[in-house]
N, C-alpha and C positions, 0 to 999 in steps of 0.2 A: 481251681476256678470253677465257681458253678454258673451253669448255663439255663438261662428256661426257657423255654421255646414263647417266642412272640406270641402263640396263640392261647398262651395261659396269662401269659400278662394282660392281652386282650381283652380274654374274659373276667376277669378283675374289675375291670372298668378304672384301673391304679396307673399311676407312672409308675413307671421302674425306681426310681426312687422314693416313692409312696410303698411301693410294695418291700423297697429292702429296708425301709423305718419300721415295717411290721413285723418283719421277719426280726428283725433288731431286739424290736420290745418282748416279741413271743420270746425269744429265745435268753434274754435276759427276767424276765418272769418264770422261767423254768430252771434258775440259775446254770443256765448253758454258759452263757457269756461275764463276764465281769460289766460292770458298767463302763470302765472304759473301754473295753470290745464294743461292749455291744453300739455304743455313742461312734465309735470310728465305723464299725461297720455301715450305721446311718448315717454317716458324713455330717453329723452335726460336732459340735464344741462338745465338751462333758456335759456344763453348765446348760445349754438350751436342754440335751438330751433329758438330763434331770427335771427341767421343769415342766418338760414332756412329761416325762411317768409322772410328775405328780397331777397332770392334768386330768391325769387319767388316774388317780387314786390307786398309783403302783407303788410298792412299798420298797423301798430300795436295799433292803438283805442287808443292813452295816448293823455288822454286830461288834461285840467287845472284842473279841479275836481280832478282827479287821480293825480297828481302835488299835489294837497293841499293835500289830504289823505298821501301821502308819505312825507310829508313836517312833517306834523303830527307826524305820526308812527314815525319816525325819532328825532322828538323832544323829544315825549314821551321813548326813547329808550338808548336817551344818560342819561348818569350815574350824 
């Protein structure tokens, strides 16, 4: 658990949940997090999150690799 002292959040002039949506998008812009990390860690749906980054003309990293892996999962998934 990370902790930030109320006087950093202060000077932000952010809520706490403005500041952890930024932290969210930094940290998925720097492929730290996956999009669905990063969308849970901002407490939004996947869906809003993405329409987030695109608001902001962030480019959402799905390459063909990620295409196979979900081509996969999805195979492995049907009944």
């Amino acid at each position: 658990m990370l902790t930030i002292p109320s006087e950093y959040i202060k000077a932000t002039r952010m809520t706490e949940a403005e500041l952890l949506l930024e932290v969210a998008v930094r940290l998925f812009q720097k492929e730290k997090l996956s999009i669905g990390q990063a969308a849970r860690l901002s407490g939004m749906p996947q869906y809003q999150f993405q329409m987030l980054l695109a608001s902001r003309g962030i480019s959402l990293h799905y390459n063909v690799e990620d295409f196979r892996e979900d081509v996969e999962t999805l195979n492995r998934l049907r009944p």
